[in-house]
N, C-alpha and C positions, 0 to 999 in steps of 0.2 A: 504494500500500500504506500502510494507517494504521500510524504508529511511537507506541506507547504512552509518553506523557515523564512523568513524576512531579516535582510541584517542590512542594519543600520551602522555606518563610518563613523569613526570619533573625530572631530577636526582635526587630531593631531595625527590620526593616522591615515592610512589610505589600504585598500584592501587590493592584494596583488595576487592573479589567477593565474596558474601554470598549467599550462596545456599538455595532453600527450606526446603532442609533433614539437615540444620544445619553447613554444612561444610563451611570449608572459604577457598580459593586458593586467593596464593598472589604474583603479579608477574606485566605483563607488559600487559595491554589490548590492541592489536592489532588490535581487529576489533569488532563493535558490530553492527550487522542486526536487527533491532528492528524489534520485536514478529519473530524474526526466530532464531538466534543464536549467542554465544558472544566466542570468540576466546582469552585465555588468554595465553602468553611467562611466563613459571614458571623460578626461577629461575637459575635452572641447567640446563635451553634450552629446557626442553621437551616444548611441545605446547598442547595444551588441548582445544576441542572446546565444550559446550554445549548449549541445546537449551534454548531461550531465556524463555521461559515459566517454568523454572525451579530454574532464578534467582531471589532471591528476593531482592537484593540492590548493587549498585556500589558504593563503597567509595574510597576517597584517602586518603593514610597514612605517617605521613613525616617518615622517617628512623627511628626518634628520640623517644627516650622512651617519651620524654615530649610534642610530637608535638601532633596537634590538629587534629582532622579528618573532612575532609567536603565529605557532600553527593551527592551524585552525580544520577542524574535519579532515583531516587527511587517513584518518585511520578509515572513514567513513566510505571515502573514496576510492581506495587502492585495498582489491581484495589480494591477497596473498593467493600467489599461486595461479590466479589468473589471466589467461593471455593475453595479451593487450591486443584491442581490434586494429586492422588495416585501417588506414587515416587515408581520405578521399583528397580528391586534389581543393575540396572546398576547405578543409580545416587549415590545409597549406596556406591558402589564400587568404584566409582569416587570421593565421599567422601573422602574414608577408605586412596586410594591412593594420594590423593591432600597431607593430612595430614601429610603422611607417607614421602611422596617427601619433604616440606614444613621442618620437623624434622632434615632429615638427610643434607639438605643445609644448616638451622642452623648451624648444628653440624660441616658440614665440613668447613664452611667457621672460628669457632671458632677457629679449628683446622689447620688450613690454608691450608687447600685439595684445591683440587679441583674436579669440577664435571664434568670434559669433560668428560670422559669413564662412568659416570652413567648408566645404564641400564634405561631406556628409559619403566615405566610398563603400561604406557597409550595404548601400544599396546595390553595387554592384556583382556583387556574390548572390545576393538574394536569388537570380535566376540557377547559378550554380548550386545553390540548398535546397533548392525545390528539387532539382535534377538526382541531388547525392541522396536526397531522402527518400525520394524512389526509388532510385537501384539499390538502395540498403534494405528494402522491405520487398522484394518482388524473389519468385523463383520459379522452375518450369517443374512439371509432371506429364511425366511419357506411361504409357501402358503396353504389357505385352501378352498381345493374345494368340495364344495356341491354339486356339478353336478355329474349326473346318466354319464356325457360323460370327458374324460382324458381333460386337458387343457394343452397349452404349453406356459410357462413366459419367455419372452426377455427384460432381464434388460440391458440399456445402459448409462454408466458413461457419466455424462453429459460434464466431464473436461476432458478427457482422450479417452472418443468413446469405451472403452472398454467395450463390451458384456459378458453379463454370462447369459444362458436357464436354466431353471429350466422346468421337464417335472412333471407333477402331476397327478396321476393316478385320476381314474374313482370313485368314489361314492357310494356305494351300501347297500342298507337298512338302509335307514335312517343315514346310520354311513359317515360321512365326512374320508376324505384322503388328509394327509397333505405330502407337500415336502417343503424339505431343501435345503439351498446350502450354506457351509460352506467358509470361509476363503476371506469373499466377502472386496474389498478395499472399505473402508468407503467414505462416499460423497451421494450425491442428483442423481438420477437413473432414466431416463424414463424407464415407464414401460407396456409391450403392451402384452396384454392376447390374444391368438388364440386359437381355435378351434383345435383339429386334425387333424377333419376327410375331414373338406372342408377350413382349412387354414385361416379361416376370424376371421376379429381381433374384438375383441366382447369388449373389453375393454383398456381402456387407461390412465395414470396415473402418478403422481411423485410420488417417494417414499424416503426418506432419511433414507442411514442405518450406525448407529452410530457405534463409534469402543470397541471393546468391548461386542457387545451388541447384541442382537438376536430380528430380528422384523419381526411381523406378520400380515398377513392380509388374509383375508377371499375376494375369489371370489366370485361373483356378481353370484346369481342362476340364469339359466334360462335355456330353450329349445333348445337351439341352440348347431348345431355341424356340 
């Protein structure tokens, strides 16, 4: 169950995020969703949200070159033992620009700018996070039918009720017939084999199909159709 936590900056500190892919953003943590996602206030205003499976420690930082750091959730974060996920080319780029924002508010506050008018480039990933959050949740399921007769597979999302058919041709000489069905959203699927020809459900099943990932299974031989 996600416990919603709210954390609030002391003026003399600032809260510093450290990323998987190495990066740091450092600004004002507004909101963190444990195991879903943490929402950091940079300090030229942009706002930046990423998922929580992505950070690997909270710290706070006093302003002062000589101040101390204490850690913050980091046990919470980092399970022992487990493998750290492949990082998209979006966390990259979230990276490249935390840095690049992070540099230039240095700079300007050195210089005693200001950063209202900033150009704002967290927008420009947005398309690239919609794109990586999709291929992070999607996977295929192929069937493989033995049968001299066609079968027809009704997969139904167990969280959602959404349905995908997969139709799988007929069998012939000894040689099996496989079908596919691409772009499937990941999760645990009932799954219910029918016949063609007379409609009755020959077989019945769970199936979990991961993201990323292509799974397969072999239908049940028999006589029937």
């Amino acid at each position: 169950m996600s416990i919603p936590l709210l954390i609030k900056a002391q003026s003399s500190q600032i809260d510093v995020v450290h990323l998987n892919n190495g990066s740091i953003l450092k600004g004002t943590v507004t909101e963190m969703m444990i195991n879903e996602s943490l929402t950091i206030k940079m300090d030229n205003g942009s706002i930046i949200k990423v998922k929580f499976a992505e950070v690997k420690k909270v710290v706070k930082e006093t302003t002062e070159e000589t101040g101390t750091i204490e850690v913050v959730l980091e046990d919470e974060i980092e399970e022992e033992g487990k493998p750290k996920k492949k990082k998209g080319k979006f966390w990259k780029a979230l990276g490249n620009i935390a840095v690049a924002t992070l540099n230039r508010t240095a700079e300007n506050v050195k210089n005693g700018r200001s950063d209202e008018n900033t150009y704002d480039e967290s927008s420009d990933i947005e398309e690239d996070e919609t794109e990586n959050e999709i291929n992070e949740n999607i996977g295929s399921m192929c069937f493989i039918n033995p049968n001299f007769y066609s079968r027809k597979v009704v997969l139904t999302n167990r969280i959602t009720g959404k349905q995908e058919t997969i139709l799988v041709g007929k069998a012939s000489y000894g040689k099996t017939v496989n079908s596919c069905a691409y772009d499937i959203t990941a999760g645990i699927y009932d799954c219910k084999v029918y016949t063609t020809f007379s409609r009755k459900m020959i077989e019945q099943y769970n199936i979990r199909i991961n993201p990323n990932d292509e799974t397969s299974k072999m239908l049940t031989k028999n006589h029937y159709n």
